[in-house]
N, C-alpha and C positions, 0 to 999 in steps of 0.2 A: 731535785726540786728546782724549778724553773723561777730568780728571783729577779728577773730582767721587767721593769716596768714596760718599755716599748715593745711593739711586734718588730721581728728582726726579717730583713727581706734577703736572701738569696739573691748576691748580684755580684757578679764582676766588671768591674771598672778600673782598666787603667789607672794608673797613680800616682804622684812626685812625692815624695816626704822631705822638706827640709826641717832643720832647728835654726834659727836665729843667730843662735851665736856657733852655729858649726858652716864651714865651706861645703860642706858634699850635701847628692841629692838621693837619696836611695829613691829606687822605682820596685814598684808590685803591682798585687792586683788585689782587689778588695771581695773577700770573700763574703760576706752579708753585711750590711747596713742597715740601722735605725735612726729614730729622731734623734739617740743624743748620741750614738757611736759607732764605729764601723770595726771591720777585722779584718788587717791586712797580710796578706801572704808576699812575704819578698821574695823578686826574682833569682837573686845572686847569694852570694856568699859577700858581707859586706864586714868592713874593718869596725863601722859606727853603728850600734842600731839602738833605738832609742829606749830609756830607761823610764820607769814609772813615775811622774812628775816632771819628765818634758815638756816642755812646752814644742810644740810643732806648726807649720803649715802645711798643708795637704791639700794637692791638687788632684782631682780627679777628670777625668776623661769622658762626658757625657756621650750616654747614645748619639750617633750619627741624625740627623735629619734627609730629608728627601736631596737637598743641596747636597751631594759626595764632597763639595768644596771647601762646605765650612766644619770647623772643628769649634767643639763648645768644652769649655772647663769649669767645671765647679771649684771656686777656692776656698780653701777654711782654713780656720786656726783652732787648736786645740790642744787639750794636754794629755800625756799618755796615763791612764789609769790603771792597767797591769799590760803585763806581756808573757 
């Protein structure tokens, strides 16, 4: 049973994850996305990766435009609500 209020979009997007009070940057790629949440696939095998009640920032990597030159990021802040 399907108890997600948003539609969830099929997308990948490049990605940064930091915490505030941690030094490292984990990178993935964001497997679907909606208005209040995303789910993220990490690249690596990492030492850090974030627990339920996180707090984060999350950079994403928007589509390219006609410019090949320029690079666009979407920045957010958010908390982690399972993993």
């Amino acid at each position: 049973m399907e108890r997600r209020r948003h539609h969830r979009m099929h997308l990948e997007l490049r990605c940064a994850v930091t915490a505030p009070k941690k030094d490292r940057i984990l990178v993935g790629l964001t497997q679907n996305i909606s208005r209040t949440g995303l789910l993220i696939r990490w690249n690596t095998v990492a030492s850090w990766l974030p627990r339920p009640g996180d707090r984060l920032v999350v950079e994403l990597e928007l589509p390219r435009t006609d410019d090949p030159f320029t690079e666009r990021w979407l920045c957010c802040r958010g908390r982690v609500v399972w993993v």
